[in-house]
N, C-alpha and C positions, 0 to 999 in steps of 0.2 A: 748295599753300601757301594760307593762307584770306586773304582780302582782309583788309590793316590796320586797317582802318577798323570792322571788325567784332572784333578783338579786343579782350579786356579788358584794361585800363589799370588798373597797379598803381603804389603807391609805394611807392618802397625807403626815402625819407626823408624825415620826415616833421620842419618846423619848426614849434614853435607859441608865441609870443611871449606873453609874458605880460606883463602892466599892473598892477602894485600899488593906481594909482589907478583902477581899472575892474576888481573882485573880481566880480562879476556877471556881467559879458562877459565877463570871463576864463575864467569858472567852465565858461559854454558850450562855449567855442572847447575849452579842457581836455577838457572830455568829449570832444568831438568827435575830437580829435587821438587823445586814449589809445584810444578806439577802433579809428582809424582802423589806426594804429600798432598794433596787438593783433590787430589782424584781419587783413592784409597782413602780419606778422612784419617791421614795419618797424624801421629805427632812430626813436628820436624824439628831436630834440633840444627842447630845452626853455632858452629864452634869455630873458632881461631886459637892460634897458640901464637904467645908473643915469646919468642924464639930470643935465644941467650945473645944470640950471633947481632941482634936488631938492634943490642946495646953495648954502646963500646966501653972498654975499661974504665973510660974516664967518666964518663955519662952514668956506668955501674954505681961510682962511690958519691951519687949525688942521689938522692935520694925523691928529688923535688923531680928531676928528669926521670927516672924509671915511673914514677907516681906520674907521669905527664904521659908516655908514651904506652903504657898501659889503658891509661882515660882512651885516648886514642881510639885504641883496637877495642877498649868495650864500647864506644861509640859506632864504632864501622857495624859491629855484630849486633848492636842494638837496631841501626839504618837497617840492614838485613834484613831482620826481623820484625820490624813496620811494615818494610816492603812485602812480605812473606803474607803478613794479614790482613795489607789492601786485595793481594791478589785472591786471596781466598781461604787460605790456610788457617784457619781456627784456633790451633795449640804450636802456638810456637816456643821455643824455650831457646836463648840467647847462652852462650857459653865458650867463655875465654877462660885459657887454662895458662901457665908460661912452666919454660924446662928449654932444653938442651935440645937434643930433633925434635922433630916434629911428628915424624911417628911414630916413634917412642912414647910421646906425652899424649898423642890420641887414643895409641892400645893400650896404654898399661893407666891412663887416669879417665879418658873422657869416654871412650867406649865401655869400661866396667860402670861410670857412673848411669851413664844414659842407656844405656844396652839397645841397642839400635838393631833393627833387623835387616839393615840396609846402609853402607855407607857410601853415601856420592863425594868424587872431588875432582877437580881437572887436572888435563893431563898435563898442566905444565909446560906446555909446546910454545908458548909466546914466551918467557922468561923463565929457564930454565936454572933459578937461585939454588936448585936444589944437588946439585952434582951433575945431574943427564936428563932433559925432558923427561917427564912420565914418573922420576924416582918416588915420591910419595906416594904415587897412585900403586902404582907398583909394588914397594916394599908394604903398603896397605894390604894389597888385595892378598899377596903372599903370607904373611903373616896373621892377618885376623879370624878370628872364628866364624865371623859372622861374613853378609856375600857385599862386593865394593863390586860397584861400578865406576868407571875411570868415562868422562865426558871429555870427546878430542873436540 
């Protein structure tokens, strides 16, 4: 039997989070993943979080608006996920979640649902909406159990 250490490391699932407000890092992290996922016959899920902060108080107490910009974000992650299976990717699975961070609602809903053995996302470096370029990627990689790669 060959020593562990020496074999090759695969993923069977592959997460890669998408950012509406970072189309650039996104775009990266995207390639990355569809590859990844294409080339390993992986699953790839393909998630967004429609984030609390995306609706204002007023826009909250209307209900026709949050139901509008929800559609939205499941349409973006649905485009995603076309694109995902022209390029090659066989199992894709589309997944919008909404909550308050956005890494919070990745590790405590979307990574226990999907259990990914891989999460891709970008670093955030072209619009940094999130506190300090990289912070998702970052507070991701620190925190999950499972291994993130951050695409610059």
């Amino acid at each position: 039997m060959p020593d562990e250490n020496y074999r090759p490391l695969f993923f069977h699932r592959v997460l890669i989070t998408i950012d509406e407000d970072d189309r650039p890092s996104t775009a990266r992290a995207f390639r990355f993943a569809l590859t990844t996922a294409r080339d390993y016959g992986a699953e790839l899920g393909i998630a967004s979080v429609l984030e609390s902060d995306d609706i204002s108080i007023y826009e909250s107490l209307m209900p026709d608006k949050v139901h509008e910009k929800r559609q939205e974000l499941q349409d973006v992650v649905k485009d995603y996920a076309a694109k995902a299976k022209e390029f090659g990717v066989e199992n894709v699975r589309p997944i919008v979640a909404e909550g308050g961070d956005v890494d919070d609602v990745i590790l405590q809903q979307i990574i226990p649902d999907f259990q990914p053995d891989l999460v891709v996302c970008g670093a955030d470096v072209d619009f940094a909406s999130h506190g300090h370029p990289g912070a998702i990627g970052l507070r991701l990689a620190r925190k999950s159990d499972v291994s993130v790669i951050v695409i610059r």
